[in-house]
GUSE-696172 format. One line per field, with one value per residue (C-alpha): x, y, z; chain; residue number from 0. Coordinates in pm, 1 decimal, decimal comma, m for minus. Layout:
u: X ... $
v: Y ... $
w: Z ... $
kette: A ... $
nr: NUM ... $
! end
This chain:
u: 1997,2 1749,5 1419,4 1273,4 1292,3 1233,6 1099,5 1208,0 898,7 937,2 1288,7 1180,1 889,0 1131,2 1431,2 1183,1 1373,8 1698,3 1918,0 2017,3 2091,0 2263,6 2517,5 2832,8 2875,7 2861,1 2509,0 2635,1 2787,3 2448,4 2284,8 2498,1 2398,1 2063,0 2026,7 2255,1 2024,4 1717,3 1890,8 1990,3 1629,4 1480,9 1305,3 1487,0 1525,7 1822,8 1815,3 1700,5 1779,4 1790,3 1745,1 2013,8 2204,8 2035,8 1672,6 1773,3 1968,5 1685,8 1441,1 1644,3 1714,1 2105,8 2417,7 2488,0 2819,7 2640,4 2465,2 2722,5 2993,2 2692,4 2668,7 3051,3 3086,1 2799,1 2975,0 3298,6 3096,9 2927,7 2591,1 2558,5 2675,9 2681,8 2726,4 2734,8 2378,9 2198,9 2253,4 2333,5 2165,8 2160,1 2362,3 2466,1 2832,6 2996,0 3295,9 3280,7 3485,7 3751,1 3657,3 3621,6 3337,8 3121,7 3017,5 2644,1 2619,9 2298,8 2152,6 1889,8 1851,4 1745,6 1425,4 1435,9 1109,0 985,7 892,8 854,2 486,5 243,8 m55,3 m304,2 m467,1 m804,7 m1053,5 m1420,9 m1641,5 m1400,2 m1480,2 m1857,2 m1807,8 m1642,8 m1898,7 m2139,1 m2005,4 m1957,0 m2367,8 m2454,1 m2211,4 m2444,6 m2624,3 m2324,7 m2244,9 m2446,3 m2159,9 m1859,5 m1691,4 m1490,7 m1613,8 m1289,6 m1478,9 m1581,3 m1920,0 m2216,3 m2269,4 m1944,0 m1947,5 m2253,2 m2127,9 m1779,8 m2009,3 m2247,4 m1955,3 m1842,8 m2201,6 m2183,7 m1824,8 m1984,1 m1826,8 m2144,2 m2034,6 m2212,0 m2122,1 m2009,9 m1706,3 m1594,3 m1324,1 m1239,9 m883,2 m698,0 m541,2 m493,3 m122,0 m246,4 m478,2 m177,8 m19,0 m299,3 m259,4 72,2 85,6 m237,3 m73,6 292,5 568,5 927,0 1126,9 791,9 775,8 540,8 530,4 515,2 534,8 849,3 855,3 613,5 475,5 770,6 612,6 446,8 838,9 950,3 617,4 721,4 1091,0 977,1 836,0 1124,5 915,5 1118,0 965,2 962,8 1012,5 851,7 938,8 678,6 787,7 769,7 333,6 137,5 225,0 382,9 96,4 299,1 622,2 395,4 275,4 601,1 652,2 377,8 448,8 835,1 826,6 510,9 451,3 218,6 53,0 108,1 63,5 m3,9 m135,8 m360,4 m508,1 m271,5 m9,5 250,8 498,0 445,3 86,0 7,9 m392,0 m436,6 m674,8 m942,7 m834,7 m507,1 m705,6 m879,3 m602,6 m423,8 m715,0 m684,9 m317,6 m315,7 m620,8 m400,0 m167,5 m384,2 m166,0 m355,1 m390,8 m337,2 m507,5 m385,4 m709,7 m553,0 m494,5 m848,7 m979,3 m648,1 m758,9 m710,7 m737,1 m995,6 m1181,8 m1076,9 m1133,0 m1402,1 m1181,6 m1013,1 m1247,7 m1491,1 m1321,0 m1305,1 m1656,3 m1586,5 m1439,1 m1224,2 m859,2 m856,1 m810,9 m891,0 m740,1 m883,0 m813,8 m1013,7 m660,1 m576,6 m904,6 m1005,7 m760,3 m444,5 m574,5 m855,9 m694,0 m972,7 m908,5 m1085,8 m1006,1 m1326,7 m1196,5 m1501,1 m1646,8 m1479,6 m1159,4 m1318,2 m1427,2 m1078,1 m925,3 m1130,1 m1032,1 m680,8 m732,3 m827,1 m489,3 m373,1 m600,4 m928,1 m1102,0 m1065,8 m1197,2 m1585,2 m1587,7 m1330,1 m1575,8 m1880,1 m1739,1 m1559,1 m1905,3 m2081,3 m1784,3 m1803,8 m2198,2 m2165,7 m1920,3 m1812,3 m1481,7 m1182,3 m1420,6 m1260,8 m917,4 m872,2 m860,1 m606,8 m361,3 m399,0 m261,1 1,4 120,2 120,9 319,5 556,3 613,2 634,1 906,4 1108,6 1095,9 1246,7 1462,1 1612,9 1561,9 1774,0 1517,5 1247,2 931,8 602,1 269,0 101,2 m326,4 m338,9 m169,0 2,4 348,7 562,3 812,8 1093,7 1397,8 1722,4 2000,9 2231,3 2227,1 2278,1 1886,4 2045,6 2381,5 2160,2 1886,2 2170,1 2316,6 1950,8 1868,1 2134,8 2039,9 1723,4 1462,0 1394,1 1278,4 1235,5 1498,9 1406,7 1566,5 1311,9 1031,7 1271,1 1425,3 1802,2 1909,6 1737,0 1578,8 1873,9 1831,1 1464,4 1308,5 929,2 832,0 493,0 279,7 82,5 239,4 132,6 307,2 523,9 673,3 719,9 942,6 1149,2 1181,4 1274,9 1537,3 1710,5 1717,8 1900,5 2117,1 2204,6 2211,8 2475,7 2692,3 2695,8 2826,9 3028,0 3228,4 3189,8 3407,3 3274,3 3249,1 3246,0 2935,2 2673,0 2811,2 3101,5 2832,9 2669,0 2940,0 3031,9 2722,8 2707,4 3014,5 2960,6 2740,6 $
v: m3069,7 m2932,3 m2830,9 m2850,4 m2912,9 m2620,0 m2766,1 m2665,9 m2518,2 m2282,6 m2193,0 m2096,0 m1857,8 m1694,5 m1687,4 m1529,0 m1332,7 m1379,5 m1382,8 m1100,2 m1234,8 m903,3 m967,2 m1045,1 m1215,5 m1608,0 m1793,8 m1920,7 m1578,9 m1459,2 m1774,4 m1772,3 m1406,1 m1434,9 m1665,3 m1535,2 m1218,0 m1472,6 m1609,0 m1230,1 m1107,7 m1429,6 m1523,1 m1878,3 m1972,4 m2074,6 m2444,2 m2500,4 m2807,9 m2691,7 m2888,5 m3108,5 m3011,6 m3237,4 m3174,8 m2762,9 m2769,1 m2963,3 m2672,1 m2418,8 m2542,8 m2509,8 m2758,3 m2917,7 m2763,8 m2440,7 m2507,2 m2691,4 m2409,5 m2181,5 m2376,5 m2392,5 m2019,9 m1985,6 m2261,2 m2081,9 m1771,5 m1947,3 m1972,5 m2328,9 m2618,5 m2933,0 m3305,1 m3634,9 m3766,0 m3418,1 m3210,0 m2843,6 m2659,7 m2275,9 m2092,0 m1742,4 m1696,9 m1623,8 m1393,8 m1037,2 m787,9 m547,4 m153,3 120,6 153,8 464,8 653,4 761,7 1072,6 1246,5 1482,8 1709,7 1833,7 1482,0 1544,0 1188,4 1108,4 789,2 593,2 230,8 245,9 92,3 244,5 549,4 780,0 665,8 680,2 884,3 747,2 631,0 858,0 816,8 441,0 502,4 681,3 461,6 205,9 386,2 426,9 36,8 m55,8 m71,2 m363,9 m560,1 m513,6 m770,9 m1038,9 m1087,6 m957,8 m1331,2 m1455,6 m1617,8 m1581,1 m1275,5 m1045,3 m1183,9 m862,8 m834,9 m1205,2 m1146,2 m856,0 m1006,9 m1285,8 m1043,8 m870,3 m1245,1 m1303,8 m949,9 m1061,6 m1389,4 m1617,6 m1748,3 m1729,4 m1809,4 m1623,8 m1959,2 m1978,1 m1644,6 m1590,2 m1222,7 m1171,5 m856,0 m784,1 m1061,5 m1063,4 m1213,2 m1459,5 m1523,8 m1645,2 m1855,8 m2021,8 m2122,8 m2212,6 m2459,0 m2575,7 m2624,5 m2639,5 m2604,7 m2783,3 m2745,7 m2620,9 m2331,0 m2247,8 m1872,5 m1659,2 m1479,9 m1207,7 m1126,2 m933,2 m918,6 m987,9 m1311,8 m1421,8 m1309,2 m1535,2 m1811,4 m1766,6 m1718,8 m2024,6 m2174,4 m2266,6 m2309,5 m2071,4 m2226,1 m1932,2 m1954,3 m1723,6 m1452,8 m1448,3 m1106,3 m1174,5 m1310,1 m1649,2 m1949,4 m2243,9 m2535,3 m2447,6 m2357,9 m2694,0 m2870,8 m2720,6 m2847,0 m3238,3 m3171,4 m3067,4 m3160,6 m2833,9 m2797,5 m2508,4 m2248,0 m1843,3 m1657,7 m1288,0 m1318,6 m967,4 m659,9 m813,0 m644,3 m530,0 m612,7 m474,1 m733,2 m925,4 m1306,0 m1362,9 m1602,2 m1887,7 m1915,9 m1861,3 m2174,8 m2303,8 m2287,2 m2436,8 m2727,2 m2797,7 m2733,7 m2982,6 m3269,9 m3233,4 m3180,6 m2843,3 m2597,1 m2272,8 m1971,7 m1685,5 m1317,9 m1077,6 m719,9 m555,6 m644,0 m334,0 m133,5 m190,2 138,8 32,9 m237,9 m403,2 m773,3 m1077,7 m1274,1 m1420,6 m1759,7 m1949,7 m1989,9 m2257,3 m2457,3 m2558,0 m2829,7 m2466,7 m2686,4 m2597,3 m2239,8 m2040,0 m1660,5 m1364,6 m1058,5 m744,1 m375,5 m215,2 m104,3 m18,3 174,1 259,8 57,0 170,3 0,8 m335,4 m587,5 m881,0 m1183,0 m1558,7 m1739,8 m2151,5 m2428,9 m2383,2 m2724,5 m2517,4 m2187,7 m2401,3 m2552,0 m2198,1 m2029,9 m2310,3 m2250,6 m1858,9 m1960,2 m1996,7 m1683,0 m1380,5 m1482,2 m1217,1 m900,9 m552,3 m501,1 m161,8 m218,8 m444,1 m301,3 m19,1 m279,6 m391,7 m80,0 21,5 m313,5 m305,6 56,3 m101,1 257,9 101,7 330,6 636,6 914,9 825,2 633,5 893,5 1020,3 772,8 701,2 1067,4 956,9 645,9 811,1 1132,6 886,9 708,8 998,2 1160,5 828,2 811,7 1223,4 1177,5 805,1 712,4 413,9 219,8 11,8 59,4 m89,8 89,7 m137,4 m228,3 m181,3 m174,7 61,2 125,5 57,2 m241,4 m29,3 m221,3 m72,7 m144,3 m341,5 m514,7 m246,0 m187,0 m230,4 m18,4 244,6 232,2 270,2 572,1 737,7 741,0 913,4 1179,4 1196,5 909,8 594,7 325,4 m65,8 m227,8 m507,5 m815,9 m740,7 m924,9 m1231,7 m1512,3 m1556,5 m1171,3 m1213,8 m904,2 m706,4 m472,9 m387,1 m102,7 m84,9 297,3 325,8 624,2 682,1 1046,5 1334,2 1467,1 1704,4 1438,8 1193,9 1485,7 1514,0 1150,5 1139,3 1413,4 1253,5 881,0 1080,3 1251,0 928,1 734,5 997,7 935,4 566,7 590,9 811,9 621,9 247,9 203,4 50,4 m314,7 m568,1 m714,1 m742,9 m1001,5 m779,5 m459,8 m662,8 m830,2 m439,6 m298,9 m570,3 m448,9 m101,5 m131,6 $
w: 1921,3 1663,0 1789,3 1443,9 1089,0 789,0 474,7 152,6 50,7 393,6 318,7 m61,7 52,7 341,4 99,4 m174,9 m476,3 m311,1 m622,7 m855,3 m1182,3 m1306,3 m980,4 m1053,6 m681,1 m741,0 m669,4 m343,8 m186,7 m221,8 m104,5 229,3 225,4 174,9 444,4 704,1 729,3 752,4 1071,9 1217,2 1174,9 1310,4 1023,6 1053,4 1444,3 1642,0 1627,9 1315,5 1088,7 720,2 432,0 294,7 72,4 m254,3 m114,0 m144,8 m443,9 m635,3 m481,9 m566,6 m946,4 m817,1 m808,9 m493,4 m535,4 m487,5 m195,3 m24,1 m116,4 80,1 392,8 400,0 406,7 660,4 883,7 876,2 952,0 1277,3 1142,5 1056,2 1304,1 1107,5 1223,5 1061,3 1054,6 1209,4 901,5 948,9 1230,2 1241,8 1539,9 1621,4 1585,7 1960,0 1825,4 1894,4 1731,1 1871,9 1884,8 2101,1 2303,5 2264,1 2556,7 2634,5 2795,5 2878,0 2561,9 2590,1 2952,4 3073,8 2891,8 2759,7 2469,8 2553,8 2226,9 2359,8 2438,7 2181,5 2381,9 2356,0 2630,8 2759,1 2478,9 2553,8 2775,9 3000,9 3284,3 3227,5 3231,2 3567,5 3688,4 3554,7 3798,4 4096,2 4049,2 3989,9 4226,7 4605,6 4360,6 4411,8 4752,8 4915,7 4783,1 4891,0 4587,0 4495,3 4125,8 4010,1 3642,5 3635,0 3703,6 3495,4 3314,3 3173,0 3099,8 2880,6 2710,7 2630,2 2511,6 2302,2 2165,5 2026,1 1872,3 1694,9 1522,4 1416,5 1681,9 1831,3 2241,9 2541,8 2877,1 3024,9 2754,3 2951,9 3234,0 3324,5 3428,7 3505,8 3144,0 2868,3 3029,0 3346,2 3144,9 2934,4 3259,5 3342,0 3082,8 3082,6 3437,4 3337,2 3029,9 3006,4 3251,1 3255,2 2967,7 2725,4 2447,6 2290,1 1953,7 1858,7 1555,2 1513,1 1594,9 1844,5 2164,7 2440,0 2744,8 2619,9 2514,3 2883,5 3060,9 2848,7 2949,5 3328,8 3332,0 3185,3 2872,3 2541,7 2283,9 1962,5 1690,8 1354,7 1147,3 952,9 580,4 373,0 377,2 604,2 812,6 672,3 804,4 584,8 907,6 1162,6 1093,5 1076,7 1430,8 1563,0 1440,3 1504,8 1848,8 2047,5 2186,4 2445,2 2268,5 2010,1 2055,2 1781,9 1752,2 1431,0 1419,2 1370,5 1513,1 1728,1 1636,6 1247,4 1222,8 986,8 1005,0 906,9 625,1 669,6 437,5 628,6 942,4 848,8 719,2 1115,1 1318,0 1051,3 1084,7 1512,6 1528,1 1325,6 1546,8 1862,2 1946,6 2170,2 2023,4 2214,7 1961,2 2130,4 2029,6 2214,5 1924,5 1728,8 1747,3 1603,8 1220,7 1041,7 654,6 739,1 986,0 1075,6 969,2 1207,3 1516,7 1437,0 1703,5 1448,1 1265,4 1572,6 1586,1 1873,3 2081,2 2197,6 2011,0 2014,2 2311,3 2266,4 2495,5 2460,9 2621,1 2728,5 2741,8 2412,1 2249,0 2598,1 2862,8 2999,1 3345,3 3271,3 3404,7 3233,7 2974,3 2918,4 2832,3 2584,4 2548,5 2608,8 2994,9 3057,9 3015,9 3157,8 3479,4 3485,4 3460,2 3739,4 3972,6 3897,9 3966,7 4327,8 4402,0 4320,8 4241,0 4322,0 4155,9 3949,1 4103,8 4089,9 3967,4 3655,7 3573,4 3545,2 3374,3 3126,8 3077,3 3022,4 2748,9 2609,2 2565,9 2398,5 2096,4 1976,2 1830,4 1767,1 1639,8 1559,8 1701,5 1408,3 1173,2 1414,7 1375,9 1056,9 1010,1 1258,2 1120,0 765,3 877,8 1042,7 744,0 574,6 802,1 776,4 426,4 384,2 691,6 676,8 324,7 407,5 622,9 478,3 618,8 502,3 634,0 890,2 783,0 1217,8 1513,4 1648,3 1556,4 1284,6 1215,8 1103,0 908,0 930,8 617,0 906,0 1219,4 1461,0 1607,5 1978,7 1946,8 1766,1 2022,0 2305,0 2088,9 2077,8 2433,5 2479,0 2209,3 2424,5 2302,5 2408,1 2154,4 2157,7 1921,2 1737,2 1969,8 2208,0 2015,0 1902,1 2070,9 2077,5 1995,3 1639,4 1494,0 1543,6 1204,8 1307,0 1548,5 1674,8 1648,0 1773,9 1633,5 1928,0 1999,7 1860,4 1497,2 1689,8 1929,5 1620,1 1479,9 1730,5 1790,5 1431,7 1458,4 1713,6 1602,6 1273,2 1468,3 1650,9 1348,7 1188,5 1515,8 1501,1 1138,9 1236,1 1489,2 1305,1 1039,4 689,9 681,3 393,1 513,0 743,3 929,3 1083,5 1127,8 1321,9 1577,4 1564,9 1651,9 1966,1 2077,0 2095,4 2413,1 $
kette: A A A A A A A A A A A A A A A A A A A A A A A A A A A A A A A A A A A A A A A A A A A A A A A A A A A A A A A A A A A A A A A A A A A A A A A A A A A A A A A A A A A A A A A A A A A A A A A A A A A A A A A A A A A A A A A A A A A A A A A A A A A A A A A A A A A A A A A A A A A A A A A A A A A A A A A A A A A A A A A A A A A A A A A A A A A A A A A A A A A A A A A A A A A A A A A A A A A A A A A A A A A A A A A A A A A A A A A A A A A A A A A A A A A A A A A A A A A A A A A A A A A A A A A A A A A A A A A A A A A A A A A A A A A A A A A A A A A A A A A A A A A A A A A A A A A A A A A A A A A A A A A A A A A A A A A A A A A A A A A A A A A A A A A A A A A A A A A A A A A A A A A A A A A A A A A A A A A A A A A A A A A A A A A A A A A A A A A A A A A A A A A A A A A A A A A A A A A A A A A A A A A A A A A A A A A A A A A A A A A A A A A A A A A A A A A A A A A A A A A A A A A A A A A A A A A A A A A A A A A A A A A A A A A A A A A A A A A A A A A A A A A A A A A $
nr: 0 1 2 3 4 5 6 7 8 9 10 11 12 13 14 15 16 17 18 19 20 21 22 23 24 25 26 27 28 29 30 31 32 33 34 35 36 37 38 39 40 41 42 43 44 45 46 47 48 49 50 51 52 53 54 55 56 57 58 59 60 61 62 63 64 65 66 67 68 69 70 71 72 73 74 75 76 77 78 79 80 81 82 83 84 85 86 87 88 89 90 91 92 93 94 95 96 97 98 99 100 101 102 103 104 105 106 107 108 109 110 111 112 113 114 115 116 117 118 119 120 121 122 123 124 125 126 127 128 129 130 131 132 133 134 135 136 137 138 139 140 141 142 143 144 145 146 147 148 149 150 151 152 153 154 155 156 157 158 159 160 161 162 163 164 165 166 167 168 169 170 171 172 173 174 175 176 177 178 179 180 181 182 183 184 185 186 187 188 189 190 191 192 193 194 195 196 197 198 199 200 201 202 203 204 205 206 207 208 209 210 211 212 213 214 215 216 217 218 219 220 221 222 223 224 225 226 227 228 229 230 231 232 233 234 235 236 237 238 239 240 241 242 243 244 245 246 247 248 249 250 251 252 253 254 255 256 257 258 259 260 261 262 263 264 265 266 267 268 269 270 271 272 273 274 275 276 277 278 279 280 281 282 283 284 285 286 287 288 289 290 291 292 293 294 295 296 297 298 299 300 301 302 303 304 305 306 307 308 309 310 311 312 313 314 315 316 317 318 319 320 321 322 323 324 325 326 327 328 329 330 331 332 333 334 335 336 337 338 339 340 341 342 343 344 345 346 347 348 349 350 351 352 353 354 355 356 357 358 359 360 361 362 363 364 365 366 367 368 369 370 371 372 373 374 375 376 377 378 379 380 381 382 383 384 385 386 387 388 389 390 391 392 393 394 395 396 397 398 399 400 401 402 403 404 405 406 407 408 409 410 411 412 413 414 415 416 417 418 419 420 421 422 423 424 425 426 427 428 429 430 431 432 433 434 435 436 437 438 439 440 441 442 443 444 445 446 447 448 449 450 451 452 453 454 455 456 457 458 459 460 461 462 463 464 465 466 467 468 469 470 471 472 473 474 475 476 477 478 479 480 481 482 483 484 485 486 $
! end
């Protein structure tokens, strides 16, 4: 059964130019084409009813013949499941095809590069945070130590921090947790259980796909277009599926880097609120813009506070040890929240606290580490661009890593090839549902230039290998059953 319908208008903007009029491969080769790889990179879910035939071909300014002689190919291919009354419905084909398997053995002394971590060092005045703490912290020891929402002071500076973005926020709309990934579970557990359904955007940040799938949630994907996020099918999700709530990472999103604009900020609140969808808004990377700050949050176009849910997090911008995020919703919901904690955490440590608060309070931003990985993230480009000229790569406005699209589906068998050339990296099926995303790689730039070189050198030496060893298909249907075979 379809989970959800895609609109014309959603398919045109994912299918953008799709067609080469100097081609000589028919119109509907390259339709099927052109479609097929917006089902293996997740653009268009699993599950998905397409348009009919007439409603596309009208879009389109095709012949039905076309577009039907398209869905026959991709049916015969496994990618479309149609049935009399249901219209087609995309699916993953379950053949795999026959080759050798390659064997990993261990490269490079066993001095394996991680590259999987999207996270920096702790940033100054860390330690003198710490310390900070360690001094204010007799003042607290007359309590017992259980606030299920958090100390006061960090409340009001989480709260303060809000105000200075242009979200007015009072410290009551505030629940401390330990890391936005805990308050991410909170708010599952409070609301959706198993056989819901969430609506995310596609792709997006692993661990929130593996709480969802935990808690035996179904993830509804929505797929990100070339630009920005397509509102008109986020929409369509919402009315098509009832979700119980919808996550979406709106400032330098991970892994695509990408920030919402206001207007379609706006434009999201508007379209959740018709259909009374929850929105979960994921602020951890806010503070990672490098070519400009962002956007003030999305909360402020909820004026009643009561449809957007904000997690933020101390992780990124400060230290990961620094185990400190924060939920803002209305303090009906915050109230509601901190009851639930009870039953599970009670409390996050004092001393994090105060030192989150003191950090907080100081607002330094990024600071000079920005310049830093602005040279990073534009020396990795760079190397990618002289070393695999056959990727496409766009440079991220934040974030911290690069959404890296490989020519073919082979992002796992390639990232099993590299580790064992010696480096580890995160291939793209990690941040989709249903093995999508497998011709894209996250490559974070958080290590120095001389680690991204050698990271580099041996993702081209594993690239040449897996080449080397798969022989040239017609199309990037068989790469990609190939690729999954190879591990």
């Amino acid at each position: 059964m379809s989970t959800s319908l895609l609109r014309p208008p959603s398919l045109l903007r994912l299918l953008g130019a799709w067609r080469a009029r100097d081609s000589a491969e028919p119109a509907y080769r390259q339709l099927a084409q052109a479609l097929r790889m917006l089902v293996l990179d997740g653009r268009i879910g699993l599950n998905v009813r397409l348009p009919g035939e007439r409603e596309l071909a009208a879009a389109l300014g095709l012949s039905r013949t076309t577009v039907a002689a398209a869905f026959d190919r991709l049916r015969d291919e496994g990618f479309l499941e149609s049935r009399q009354g249901s219209g087609s419905v995309t699916r993953l084909p379950t053949a795999r095809a026959e080759t050798a398997p390659v064997e990993l053995e261990s490269a490079h002394g066993g001095n394996l590069l991680n590259w999987t971590h999207a996270a920096l060092p702790a940033a100054p005045g860390v330690a003198r945070a710490y310390a900070h703490a360690v001094e204010a912290l007799p003042a607290y020891l007359g309590d017992l130590g259980y606030d299920a929402l958090g100390l006061k002071v960090l409340r009001c500076a989480i709260a303060a921090h809000y105000e200075r973005r242009g979200c007015p926020t009072s410290p009551d709309q505030i629940m401390v947790t330990n890391g936005a990934q805990q308050g991410f579970s909170l708010l599952l557990k409070w609301l959706a259980g198993p056989g819901d359904r969430a609506v995310i955007d596609h792709p997006t940040y692993h661990n929130a796909i593996q709480a969802l799938q935990r808690a035996h949630v179904v993830p509804v994907p929505v797929g990100l277009p070339a630009h920005g996020w397509d509102i008109d099918a986020m929409e369509a999700a919402f009315r098509q599926t009832s979700p119980r709530f919808a996550y979406v990472i709106a400032d330098f999103h991970n892994p695509t880097g990408r920030s919402m604009d206001p207007a379609t900020r706006r434009a999201l609140v508007a379209a959740a609120a018709r259909s009374h969808t929850p929105l979960i808004i994921d602020e951890t990377m806010v503070a990672m813009g490098l070519d400009f700050a962002p956007p003030p949050p999305v909360a402020i176009h909820d004026p009643s506070g009561r449809q957007v849910i904000t997690l933020g997090s101390a992780s990124k911008i400060f230290w990961g040890g620094l185990r400190v995020g924060w939920i803002r919703a209305d303090a009906q919901t915050v109230a509601a929240l901190g009851r639930l904690r009870t039953t599970m955490d009670m409390a996050s440590p004092v001393i994090e606290q105060i030192a989150a608060a003191q950090l907080i309070d100081a607002d330094v931003g990024l600071g000079e580490r920005a310049d830093m990985l602005r040279n990073r993230r534009d020396h990795l480009l760079r190397l990618i661009e002289q070393r695999l000229p056959q990727w496409r790569v766009e440079s991220p406005s934040g974030g911290l890593s690069l959404w890296a699209e490989l020519p073919r589906g082979e992002a796992t068998a390639l990232a099993a090839l590299a580790e064992s050339m010696g480096v580890r990296v995160a291939a793209g099926p990690r941040f989709g549902v249903g093995g999508a995303f497998e011709r894209f790689l996250r490559l974070p730039f958080t290590l120095d230039e001389a680690q991204l070189e050698a990271g580099v050198d041996r993702l081209v030496e594993a690239d040449a290998r897996l080449h080397a060893r798969m022989p040239r298909m017609r199309d990037s249907l068989a790469m990609a059953l190939e690729a999954d075979r190879l591990i």
